[in-house]
PDB file of N, CA, C and O in Angstrom, chain B, residues numbered from 101:
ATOM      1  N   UNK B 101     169.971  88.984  48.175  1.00  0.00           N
ATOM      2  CA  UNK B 101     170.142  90.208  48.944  1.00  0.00           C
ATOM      3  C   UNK B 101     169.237  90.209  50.180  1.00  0.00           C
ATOM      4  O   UNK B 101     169.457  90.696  51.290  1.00  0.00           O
ATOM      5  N   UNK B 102     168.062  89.483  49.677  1.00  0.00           N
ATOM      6  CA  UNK B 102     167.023  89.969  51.492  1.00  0.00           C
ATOM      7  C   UNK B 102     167.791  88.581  52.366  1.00  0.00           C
ATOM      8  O   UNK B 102     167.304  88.480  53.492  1.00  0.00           O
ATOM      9  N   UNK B 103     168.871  87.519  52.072  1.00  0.00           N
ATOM     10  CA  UNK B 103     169.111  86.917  53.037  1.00  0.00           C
ATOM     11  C   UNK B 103     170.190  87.528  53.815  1.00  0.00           C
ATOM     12  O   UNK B 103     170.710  87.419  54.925  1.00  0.00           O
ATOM     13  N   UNK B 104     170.274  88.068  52.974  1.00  0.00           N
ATOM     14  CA  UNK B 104     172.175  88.852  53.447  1.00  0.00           C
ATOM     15  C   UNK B 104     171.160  90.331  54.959  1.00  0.00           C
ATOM     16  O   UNK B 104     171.554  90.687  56.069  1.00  0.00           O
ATOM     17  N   UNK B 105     170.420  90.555  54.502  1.00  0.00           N
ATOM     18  CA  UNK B 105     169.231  91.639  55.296  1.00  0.00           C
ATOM     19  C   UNK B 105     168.762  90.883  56.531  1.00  0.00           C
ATOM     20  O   UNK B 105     168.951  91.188  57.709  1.00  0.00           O
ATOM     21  N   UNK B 106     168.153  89.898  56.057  1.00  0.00           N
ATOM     22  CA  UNK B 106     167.755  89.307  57.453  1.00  0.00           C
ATOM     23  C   UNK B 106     168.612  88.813  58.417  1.00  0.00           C
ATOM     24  O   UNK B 106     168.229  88.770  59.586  1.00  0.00           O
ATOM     25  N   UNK B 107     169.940  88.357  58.038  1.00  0.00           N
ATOM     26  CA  UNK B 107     171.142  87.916  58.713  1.00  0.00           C
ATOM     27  C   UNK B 107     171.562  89.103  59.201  1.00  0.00           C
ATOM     28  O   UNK B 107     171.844  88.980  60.393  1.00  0.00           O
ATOM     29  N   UNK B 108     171.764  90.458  58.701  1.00  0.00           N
ATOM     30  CA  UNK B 108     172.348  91.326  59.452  1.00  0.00           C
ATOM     31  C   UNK B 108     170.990  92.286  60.543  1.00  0.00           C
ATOM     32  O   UNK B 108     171.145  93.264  61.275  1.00  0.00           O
ATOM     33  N   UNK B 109     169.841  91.553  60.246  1.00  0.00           N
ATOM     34  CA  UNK B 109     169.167  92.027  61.336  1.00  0.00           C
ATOM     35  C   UNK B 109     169.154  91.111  62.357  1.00  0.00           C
ATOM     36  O   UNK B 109     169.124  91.543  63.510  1.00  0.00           O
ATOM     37  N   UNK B 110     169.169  90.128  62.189  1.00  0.00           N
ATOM     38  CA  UNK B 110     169.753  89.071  62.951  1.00  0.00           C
ATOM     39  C   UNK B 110     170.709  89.246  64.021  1.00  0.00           C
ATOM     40  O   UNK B 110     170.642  88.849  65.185  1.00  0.00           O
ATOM     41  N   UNK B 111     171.594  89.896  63.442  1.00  0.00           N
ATOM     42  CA  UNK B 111     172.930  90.299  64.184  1.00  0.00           C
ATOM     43  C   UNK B 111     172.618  91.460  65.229  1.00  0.00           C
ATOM     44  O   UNK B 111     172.590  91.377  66.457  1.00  0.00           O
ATOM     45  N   UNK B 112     172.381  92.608  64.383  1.00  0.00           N
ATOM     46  CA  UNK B 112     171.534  93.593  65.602  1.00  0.00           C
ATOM     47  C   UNK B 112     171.279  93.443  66.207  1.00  0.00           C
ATOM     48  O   UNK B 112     171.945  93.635  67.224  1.00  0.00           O
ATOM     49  N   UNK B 113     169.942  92.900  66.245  1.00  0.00           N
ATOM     50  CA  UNK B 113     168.979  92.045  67.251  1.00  0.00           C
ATOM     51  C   UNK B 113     169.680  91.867  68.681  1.00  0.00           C
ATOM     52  O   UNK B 113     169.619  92.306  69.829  1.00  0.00           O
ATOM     53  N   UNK B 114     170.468  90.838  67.799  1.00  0.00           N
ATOM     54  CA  UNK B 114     171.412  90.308  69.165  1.00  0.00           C
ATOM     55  C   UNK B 114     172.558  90.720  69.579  1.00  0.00           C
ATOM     56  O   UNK B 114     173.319  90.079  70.304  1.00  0.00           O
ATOM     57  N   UNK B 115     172.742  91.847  69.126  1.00  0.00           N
ATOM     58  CA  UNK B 115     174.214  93.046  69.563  1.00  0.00           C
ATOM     59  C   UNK B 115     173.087  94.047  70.707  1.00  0.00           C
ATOM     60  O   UNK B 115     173.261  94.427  71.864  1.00  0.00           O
ATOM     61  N   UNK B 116     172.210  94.178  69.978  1.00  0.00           N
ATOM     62  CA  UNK B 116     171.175  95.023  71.096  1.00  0.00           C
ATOM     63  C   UNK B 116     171.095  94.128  72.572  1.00  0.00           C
ATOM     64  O   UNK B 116     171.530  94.226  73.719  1.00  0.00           O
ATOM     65  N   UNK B 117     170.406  93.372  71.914  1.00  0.00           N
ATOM     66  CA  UNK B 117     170.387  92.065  73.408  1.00  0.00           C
ATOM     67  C   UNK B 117     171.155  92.105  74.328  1.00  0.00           C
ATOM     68  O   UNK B 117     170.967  92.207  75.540  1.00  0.00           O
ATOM     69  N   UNK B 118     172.433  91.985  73.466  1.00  0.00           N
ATOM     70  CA  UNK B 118     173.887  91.674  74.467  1.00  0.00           C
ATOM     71  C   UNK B 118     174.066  93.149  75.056  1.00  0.00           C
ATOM     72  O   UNK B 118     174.502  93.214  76.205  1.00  0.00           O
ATOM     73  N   UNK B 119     173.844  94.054  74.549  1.00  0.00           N
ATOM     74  CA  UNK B 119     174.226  95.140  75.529  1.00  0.00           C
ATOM     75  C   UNK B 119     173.628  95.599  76.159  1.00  0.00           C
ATOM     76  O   UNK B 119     174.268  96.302  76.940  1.00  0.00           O
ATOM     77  N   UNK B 120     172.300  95.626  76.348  1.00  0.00           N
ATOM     78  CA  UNK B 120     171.209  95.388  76.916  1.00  0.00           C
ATOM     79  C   UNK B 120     171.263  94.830  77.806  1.00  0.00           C
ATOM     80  O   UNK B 120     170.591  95.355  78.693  1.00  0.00           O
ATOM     81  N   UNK B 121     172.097  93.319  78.308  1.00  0.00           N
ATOM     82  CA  UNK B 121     171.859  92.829  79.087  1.00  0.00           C
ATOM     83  C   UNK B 121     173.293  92.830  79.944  1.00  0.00           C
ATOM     84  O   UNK B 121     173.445  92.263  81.026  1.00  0.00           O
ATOM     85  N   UNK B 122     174.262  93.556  79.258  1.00  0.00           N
ATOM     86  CA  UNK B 122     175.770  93.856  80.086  1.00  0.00           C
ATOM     87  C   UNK B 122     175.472  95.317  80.572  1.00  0.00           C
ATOM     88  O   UNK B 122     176.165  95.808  81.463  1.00  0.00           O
ATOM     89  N   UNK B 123     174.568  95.931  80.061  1.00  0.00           N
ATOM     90  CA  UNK B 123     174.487  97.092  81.105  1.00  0.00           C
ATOM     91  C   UNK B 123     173.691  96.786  82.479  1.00  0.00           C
ATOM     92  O   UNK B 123     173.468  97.730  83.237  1.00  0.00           O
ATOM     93  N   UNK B 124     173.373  95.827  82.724  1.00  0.00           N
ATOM     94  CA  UNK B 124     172.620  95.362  84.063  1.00  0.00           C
ATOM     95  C   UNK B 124     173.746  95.156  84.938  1.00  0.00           C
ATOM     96  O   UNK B 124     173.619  95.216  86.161  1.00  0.00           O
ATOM     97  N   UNK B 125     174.951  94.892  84.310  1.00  0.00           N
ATOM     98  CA  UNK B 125     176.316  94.716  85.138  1.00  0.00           C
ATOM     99  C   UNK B 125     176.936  96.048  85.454  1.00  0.00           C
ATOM    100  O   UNK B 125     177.679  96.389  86.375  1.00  0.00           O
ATOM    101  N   UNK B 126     176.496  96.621  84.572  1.00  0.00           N
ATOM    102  CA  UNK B 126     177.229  98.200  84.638  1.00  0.00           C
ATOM    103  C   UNK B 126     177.471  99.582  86.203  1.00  0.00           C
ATOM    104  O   UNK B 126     176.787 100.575  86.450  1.00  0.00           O
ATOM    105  N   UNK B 127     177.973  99.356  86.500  1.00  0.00           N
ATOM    106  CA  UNK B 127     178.440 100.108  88.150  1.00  0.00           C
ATOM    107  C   UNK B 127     177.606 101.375  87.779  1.00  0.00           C
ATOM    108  O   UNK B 127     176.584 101.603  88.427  1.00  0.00           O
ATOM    109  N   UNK B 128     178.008 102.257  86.712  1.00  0.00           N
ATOM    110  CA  UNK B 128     176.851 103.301  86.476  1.00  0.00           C
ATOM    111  C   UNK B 128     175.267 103.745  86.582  1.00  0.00           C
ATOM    112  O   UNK B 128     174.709 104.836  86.698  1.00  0.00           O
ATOM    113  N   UNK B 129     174.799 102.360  86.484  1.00  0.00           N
ATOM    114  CA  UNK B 129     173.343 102.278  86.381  1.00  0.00           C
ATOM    115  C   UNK B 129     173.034 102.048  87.937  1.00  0.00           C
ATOM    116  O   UNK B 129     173.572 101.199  88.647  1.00  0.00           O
ATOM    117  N   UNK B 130     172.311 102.734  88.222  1.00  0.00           N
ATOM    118  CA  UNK B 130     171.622 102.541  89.811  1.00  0.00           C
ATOM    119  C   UNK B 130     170.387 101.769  89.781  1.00  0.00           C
ATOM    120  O   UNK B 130     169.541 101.809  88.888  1.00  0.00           O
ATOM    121  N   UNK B 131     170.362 101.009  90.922  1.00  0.00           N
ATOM    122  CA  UNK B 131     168.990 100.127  90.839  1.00  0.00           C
ATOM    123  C   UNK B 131     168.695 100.708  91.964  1.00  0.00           C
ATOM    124  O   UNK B 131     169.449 100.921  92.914  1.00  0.00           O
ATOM    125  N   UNK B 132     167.189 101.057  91.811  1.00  0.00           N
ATOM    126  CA  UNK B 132     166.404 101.499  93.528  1.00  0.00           C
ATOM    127  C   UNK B 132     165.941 100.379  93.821  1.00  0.00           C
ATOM    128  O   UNK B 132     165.547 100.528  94.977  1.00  0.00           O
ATOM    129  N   UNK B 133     165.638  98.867  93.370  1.00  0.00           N
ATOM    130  CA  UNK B 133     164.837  97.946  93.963  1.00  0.00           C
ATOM    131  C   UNK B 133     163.533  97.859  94.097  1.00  0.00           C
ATOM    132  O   UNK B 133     162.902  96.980  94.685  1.00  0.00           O
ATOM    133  N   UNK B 134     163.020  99.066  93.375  1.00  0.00           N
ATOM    134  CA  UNK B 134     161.384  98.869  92.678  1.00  0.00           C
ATOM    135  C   UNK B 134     161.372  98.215  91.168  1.00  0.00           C
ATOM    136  O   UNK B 134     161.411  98.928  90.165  1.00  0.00           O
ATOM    137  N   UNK B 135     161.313  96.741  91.116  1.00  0.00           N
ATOM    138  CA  UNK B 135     160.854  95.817  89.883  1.00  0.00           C
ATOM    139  C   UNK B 135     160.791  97.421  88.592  1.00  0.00           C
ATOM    140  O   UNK B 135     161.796  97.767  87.971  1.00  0.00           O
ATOM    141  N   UNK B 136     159.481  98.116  88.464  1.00  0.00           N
ATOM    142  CA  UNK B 136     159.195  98.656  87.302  1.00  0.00           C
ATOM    143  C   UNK B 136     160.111  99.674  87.370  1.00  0.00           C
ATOM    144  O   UNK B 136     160.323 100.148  86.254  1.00  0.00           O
ATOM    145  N   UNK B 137     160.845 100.283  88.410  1.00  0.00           N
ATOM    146  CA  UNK B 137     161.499 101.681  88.009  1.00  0.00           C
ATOM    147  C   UNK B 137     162.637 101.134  87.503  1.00  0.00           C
ATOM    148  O   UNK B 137     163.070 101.422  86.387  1.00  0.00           O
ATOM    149  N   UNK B 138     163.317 100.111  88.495  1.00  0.00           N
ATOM    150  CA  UNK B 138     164.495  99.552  87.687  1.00  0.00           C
ATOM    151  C   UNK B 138     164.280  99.149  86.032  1.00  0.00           C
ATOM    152  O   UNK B 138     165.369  99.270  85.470  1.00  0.00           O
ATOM    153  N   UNK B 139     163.351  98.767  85.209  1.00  0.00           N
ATOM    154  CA  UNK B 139     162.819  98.341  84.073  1.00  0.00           C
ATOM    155  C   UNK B 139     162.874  99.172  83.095  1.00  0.00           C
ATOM    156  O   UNK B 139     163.309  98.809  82.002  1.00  0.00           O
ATOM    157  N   UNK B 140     162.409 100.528  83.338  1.00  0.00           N
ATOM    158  CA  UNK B 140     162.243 101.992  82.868  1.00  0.00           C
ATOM    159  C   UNK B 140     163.527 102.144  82.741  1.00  0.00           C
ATOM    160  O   UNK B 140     164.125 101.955  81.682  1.00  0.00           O
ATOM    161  N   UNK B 141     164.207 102.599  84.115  1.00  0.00           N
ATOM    162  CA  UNK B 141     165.652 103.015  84.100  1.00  0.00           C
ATOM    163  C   UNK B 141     166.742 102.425  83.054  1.00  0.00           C
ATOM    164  O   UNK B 141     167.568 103.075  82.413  1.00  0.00           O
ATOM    165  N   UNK B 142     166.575 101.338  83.051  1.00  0.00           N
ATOM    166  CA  UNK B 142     167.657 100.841  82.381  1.00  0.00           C
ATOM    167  C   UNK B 142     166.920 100.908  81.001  1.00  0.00           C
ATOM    168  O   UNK B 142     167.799 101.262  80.215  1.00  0.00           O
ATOM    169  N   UNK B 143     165.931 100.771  80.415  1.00  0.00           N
ATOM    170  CA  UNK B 143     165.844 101.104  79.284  1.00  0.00           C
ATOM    171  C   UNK B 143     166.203 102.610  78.996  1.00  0.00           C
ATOM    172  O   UNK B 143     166.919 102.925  78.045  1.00  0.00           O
ATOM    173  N   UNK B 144     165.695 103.468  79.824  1.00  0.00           N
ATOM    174  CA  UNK B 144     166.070 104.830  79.631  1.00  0.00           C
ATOM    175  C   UNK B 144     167.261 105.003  79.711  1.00  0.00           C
ATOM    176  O   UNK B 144     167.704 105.875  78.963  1.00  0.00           O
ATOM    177  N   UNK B 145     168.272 104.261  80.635  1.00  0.00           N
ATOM    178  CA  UNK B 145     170.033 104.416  80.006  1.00  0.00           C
ATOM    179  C   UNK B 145     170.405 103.928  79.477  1.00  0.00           C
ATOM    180  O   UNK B 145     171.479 104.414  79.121  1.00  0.00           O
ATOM    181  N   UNK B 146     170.084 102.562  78.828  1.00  0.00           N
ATOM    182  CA  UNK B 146     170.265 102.194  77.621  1.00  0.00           C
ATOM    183  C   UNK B 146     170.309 103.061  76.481  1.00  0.00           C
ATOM    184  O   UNK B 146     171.298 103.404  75.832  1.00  0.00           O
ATOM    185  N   UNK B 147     168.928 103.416  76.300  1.00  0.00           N
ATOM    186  CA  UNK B 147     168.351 105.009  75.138  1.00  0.00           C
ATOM    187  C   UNK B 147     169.524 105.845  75.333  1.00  0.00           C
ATOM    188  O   UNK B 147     170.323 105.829  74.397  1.00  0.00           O
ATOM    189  N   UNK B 148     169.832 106.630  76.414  1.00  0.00           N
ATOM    190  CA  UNK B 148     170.150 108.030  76.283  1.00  0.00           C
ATOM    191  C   UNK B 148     171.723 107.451  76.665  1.00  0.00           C
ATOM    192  O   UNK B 148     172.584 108.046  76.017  1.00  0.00           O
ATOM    193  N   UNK B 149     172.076 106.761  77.279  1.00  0.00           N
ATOM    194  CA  UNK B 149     173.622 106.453  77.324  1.00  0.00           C
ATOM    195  C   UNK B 149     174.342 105.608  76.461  1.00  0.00           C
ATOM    196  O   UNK B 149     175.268 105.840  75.684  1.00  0.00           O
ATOM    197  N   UNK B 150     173.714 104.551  76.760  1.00  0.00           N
ATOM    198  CA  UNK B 150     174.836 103.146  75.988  1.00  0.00           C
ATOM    199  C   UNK B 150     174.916 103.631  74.162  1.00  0.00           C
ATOM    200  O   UNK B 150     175.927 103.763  73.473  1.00  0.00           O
ATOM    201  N   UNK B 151     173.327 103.828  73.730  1.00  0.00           N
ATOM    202  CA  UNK B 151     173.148 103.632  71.993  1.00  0.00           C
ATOM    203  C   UNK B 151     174.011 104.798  71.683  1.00  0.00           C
ATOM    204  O   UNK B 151     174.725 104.490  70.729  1.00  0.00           O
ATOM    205  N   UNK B 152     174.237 105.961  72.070  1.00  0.00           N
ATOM    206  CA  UNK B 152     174.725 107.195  71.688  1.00  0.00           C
ATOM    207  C   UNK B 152     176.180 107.069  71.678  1.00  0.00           C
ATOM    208  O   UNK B 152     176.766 107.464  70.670  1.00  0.00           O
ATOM    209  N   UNK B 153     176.903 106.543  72.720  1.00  0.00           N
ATOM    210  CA  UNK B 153     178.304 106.202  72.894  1.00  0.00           C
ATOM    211  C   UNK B 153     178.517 104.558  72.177  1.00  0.00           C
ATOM    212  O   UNK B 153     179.470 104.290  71.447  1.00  0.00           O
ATOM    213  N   UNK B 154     177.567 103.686  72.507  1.00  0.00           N
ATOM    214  CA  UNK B 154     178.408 102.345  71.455  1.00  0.00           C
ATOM    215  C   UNK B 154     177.552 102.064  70.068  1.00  0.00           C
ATOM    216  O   UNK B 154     177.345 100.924  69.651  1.00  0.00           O
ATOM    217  N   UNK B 155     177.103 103.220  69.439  1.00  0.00           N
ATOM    218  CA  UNK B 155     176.663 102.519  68.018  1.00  0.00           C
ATOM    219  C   UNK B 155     177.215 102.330  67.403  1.00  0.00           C
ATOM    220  O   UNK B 155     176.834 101.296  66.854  1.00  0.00           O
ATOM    221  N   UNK B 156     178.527 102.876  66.773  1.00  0.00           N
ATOM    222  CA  UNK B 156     179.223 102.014  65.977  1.00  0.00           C
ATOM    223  C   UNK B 156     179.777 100.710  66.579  1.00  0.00           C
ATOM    224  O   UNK B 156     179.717  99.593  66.067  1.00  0.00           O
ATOM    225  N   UNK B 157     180.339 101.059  67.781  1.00  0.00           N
ATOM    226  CA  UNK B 157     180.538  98.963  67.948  1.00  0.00           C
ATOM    227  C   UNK B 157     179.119  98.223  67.748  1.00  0.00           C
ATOM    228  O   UNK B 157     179.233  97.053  67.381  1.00  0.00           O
ATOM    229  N   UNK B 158     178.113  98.583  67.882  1.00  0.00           N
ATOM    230  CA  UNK B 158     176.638  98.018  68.329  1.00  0.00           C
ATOM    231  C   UNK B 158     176.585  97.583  66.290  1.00  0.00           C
ATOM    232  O   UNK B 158     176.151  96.525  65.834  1.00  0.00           O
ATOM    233  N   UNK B 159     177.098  98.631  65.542  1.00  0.00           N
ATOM    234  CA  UNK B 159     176.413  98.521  63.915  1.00  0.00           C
ATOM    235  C   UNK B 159     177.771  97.330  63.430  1.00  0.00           C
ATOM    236  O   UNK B 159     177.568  96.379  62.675  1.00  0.00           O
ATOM    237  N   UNK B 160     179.413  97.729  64.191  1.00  0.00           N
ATOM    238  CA  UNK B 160     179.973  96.630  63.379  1.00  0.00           C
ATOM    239  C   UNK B 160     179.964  95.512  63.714  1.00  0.00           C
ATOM    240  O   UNK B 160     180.332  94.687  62.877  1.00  0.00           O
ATOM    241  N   UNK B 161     179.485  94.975  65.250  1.00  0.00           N
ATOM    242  CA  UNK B 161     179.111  93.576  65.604  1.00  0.00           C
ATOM    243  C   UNK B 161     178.072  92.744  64.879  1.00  0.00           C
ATOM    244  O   UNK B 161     177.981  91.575  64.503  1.00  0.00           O
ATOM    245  N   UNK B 162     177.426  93.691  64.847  1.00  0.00           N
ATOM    246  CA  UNK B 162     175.737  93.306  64.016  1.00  0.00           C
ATOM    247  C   UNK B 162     176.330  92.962  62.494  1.00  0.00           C
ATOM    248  O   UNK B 162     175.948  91.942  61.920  1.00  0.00           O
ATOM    249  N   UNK B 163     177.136  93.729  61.975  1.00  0.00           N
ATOM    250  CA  UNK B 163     177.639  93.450  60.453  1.00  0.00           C
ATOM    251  C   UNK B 163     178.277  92.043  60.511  1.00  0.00           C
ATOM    252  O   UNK B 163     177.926  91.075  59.835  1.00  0.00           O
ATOM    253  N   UNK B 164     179.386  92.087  61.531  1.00  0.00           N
ATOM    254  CA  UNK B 164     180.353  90.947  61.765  1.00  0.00           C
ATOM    255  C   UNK B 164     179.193  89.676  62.492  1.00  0.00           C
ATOM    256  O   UNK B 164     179.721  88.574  62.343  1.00  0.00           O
ATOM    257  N   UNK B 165     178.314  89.597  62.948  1.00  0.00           N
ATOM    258  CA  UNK B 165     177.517  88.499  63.285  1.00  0.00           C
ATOM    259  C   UNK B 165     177.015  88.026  62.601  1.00  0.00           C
ATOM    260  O   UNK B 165     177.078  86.797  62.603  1.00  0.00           O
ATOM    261  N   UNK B 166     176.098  88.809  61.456  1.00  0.00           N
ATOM    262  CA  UNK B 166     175.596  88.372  60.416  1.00  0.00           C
ATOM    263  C   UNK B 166     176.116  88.098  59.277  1.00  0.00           C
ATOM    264  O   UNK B 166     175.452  87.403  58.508  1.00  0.00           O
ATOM    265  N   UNK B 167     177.573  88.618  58.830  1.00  0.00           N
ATOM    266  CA  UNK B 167     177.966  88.038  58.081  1.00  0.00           C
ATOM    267  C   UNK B 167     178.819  86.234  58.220  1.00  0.00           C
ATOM    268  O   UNK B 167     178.990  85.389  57.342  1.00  0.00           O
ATOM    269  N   UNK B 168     179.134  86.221  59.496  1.00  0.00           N
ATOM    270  CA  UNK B 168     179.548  84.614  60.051  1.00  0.00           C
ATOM    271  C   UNK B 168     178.415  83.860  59.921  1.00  0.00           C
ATOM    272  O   UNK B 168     178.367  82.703  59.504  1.00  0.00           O
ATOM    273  N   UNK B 169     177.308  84.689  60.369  1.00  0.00           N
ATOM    274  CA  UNK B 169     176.097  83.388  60.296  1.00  0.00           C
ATOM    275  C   UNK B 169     175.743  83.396  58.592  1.00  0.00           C
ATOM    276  O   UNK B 169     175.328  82.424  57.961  1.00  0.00           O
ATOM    277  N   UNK B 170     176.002  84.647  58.090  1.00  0.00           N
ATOM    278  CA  UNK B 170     175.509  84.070  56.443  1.00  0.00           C
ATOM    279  C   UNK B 170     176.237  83.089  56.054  1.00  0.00           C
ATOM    280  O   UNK B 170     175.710  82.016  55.759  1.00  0.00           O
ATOM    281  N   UNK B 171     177.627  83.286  55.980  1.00  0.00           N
ATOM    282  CA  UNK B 171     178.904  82.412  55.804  1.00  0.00           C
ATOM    283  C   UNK B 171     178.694  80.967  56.263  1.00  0.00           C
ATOM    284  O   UNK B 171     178.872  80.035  55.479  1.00  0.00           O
ATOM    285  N   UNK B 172     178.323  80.785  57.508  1.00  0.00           N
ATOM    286  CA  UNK B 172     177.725  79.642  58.046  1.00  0.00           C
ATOM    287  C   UNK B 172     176.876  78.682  57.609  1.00  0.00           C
ATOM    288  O   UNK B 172     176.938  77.458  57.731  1.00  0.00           O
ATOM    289  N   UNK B 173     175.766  79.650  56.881  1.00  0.00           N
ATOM    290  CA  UNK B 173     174.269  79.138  56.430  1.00  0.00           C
ATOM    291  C   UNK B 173     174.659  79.009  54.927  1.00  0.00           C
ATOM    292  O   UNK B 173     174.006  78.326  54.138  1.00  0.00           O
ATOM    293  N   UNK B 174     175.633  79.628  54.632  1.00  0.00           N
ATOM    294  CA  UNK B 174     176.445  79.572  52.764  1.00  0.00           C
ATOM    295  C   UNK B 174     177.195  77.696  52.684  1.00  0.00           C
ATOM    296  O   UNK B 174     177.104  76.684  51.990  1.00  0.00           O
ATOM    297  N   UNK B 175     177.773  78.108  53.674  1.00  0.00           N
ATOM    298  CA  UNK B 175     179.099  76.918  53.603  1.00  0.00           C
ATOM    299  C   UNK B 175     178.091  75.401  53.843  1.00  0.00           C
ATOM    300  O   UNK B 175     178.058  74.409  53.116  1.00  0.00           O
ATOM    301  N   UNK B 176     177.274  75.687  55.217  1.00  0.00           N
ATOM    302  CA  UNK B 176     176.112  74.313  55.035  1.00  0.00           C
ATOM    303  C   UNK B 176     175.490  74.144  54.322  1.00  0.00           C
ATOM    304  O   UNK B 176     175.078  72.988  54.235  1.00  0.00           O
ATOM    305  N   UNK B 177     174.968  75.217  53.275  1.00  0.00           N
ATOM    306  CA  UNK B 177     174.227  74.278  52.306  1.00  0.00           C
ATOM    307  C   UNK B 177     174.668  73.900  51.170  1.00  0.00           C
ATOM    308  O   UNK B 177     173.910  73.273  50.430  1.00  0.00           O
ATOM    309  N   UNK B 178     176.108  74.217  50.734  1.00  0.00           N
ATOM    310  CA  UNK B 178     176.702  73.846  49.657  1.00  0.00           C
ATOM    311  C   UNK B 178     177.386  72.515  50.242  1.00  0.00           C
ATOM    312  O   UNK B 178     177.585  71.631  49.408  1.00  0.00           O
ATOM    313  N   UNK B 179     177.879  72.185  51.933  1.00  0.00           N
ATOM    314  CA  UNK B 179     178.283  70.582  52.228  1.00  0.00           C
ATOM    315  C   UNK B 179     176.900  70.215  51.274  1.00  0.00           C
ATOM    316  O   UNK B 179     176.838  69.804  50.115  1.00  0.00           O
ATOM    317  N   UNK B 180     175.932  70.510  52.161  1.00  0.00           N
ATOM    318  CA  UNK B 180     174.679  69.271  51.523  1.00  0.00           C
ATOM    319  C   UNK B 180     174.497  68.688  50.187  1.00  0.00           C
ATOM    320  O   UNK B 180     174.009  67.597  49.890  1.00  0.00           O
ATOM    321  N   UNK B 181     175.181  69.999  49.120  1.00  0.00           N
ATOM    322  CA  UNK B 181     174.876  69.087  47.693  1.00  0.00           C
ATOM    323  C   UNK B 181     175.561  68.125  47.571  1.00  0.00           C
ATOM    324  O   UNK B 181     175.432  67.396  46.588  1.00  0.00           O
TER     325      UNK B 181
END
């Protein structure tokens, strides 16, 4: 059970990441071109925009990532025996 846990934090992790880093593409988000405000900003619309409107895609990617990589890490170590 804690591998099946760490794989689906795993997944999170990197569902956060990824949207995290497609909202930098996002036409909505304004950049002023100050390094730290832009930094703030987008974490702060990240927070108050993206998590509120995509958590369930954000919770079933994270499910569906980690369960391929468990599946993954299942199926390789049973080749090995």
């Amino acid at each position: 059970m804690k591998s099946i846990i760490k794989f689906w934090l795993i997944g999170l992790i990197s569902m956060l990441v990824i949207t995290f880093a497609l909202i930098q593409l996002d036409d909505a988000f304004d950049k002023t071109g100050v390094w730290y405000k832009d930094i703030f900003g987008s974490i702060k619309y990240y927070i108050l925009w993206i998590v509120p409107y995509w958590w369930f895609i954000i919770l079933v990617g994270s499910c569906v990532i980690g369960l391929l990589s468990f599946g993954v890490t299942l199926g390789l170590k049973r080749m090995r025996k």
